[in-house]
N, C-alpha and C positions, 0 to 999 in steps of 0.2 A: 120362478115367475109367479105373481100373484094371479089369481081368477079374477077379475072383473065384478064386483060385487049387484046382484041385481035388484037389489033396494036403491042403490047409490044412482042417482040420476045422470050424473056425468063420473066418468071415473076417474082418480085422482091425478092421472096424466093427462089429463084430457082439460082440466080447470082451467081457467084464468090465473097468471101469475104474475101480480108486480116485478117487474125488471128493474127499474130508474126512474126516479121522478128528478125533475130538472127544473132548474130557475133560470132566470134573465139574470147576467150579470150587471151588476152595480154601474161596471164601465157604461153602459147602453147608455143611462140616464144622469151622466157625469152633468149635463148642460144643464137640468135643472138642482140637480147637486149645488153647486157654482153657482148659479144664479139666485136659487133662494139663500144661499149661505151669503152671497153679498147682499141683496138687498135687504139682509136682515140688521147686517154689521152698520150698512148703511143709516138704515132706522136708529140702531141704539146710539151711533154716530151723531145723530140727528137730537135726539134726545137727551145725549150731557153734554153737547154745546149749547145748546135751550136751556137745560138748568142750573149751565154756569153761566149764564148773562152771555155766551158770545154770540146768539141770535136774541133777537128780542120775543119775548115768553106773550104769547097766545095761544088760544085756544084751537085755532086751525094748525098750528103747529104739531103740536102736541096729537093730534087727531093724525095729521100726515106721519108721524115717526112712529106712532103706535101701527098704524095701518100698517107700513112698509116692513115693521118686524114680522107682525100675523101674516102678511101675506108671502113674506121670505117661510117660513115656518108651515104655511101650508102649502108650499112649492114642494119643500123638503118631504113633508108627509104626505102627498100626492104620490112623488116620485117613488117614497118607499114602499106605499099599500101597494100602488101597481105593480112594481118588480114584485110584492112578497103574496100578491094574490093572481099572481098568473102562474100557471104549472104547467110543464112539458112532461107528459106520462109516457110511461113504454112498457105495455105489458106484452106475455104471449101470446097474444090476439091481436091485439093493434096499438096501433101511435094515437093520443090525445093530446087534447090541446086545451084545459081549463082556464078560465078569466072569470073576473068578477068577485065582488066583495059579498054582495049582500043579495042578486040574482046569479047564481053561478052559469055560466054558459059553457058546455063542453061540446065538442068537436070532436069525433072521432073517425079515424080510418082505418079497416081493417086490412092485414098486411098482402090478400090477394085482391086486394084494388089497388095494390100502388102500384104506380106504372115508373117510375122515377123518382130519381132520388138526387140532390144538387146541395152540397153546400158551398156560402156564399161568402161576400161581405167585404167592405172597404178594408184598403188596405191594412190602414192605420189600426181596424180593430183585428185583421187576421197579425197584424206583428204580436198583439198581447193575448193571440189563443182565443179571439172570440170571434164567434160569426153567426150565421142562419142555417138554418138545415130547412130545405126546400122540400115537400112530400108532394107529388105529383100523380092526380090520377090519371085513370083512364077516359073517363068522365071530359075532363076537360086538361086539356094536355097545354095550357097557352098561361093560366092561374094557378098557380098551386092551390091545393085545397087545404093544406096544415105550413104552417112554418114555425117553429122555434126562430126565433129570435134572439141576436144579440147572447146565446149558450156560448159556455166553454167547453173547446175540443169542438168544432163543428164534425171535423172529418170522422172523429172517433164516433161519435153519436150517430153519423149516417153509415158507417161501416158496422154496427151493433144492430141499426135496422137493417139493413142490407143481408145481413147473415141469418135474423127471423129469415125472410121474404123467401132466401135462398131454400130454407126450412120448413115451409110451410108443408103439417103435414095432408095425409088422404085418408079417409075422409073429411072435410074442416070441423074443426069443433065447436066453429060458432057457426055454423050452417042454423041450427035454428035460431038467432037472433034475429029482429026485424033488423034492415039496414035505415 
């Protein structure tokens, strides 16, 4: 067994340790998937019957097809940034909940505030493996206070926290963090 070292301020069992970082799966935001890829089709649609004479060529046309491409186009890149800048963290200390592109906002809870633990989610997305993992404090037991959304494996992800929470050791190691 090692000694404890008394320079080391936390000792190396004792650290924070990334477990799994998690995304929102694709499926979540199939609707705007779909919908900016038609109304894009739609636009270019728009624009080679315009420039082969089968509508008649103005300028408000032209202005409407270009529009309906850019704005199918930033449906599709909306939908992306947000799945690819939301994160579901799990370290040995607590469940986070990161969002945001350019002010990041994170959300944390540590694992001896959770009071519950729930995953969720319509059917149709529990048949293809996705759903929500529900974190529930003490605090307010009516709102969850974290949710993953729309993850793959719901049950597996909330049975991973469930086994920290089970774990948790004595003394806590984030005992001096502000909450």
């Amino acid at each position: 067994m090692t000694e404890p070292n008394p320079e080391e301020p936390f000792p190396a069992n004792q650290r924070e340790r990334l477990v799994s970082i998690f995304y929102p799966k694709r499926a979540s935001f199939i609707f705007y998937y779909v919908l900016g890829t038609v109304v894009f089709i739609v636009g270019t649609g728009f624009m080679i019957v315009t420039s082969y004479g089968g509508i008649g060529y103005d300028l408000e046309s032209w202005w409407l097809s270009v529009g309906a491409m850019v704005f199918g186009i930033f449906l599709v890149a909306w939908a992306e940034s947000r799945r690819w800048f939301t994160l579901y963290i799990i370290t040995t200390w607590n469940v986070r909940v990161r969002k945001g592109v350019f002010s990041r906002k994170t959300k944390r809870v540590f694992y001896d505030e959770i009071s519950m633990l729930t995953s969720s989610g319509p059917p149709d997305e529990r048949k293809v493996g996705m759903g929500d993992v529900e974190i529930f404090t003490s605090e307010d037991e009516d709102e969850p206070a974290l949710v993953f959304d729309g993850v793959h494996n719901p049950d597996g992800i909330r049975e991973i926290i469930r086994r920290f929470i089970q774990t948790i050791p004595d003394p806590l190691p984030w005992a001096h963090l502000d909450r």
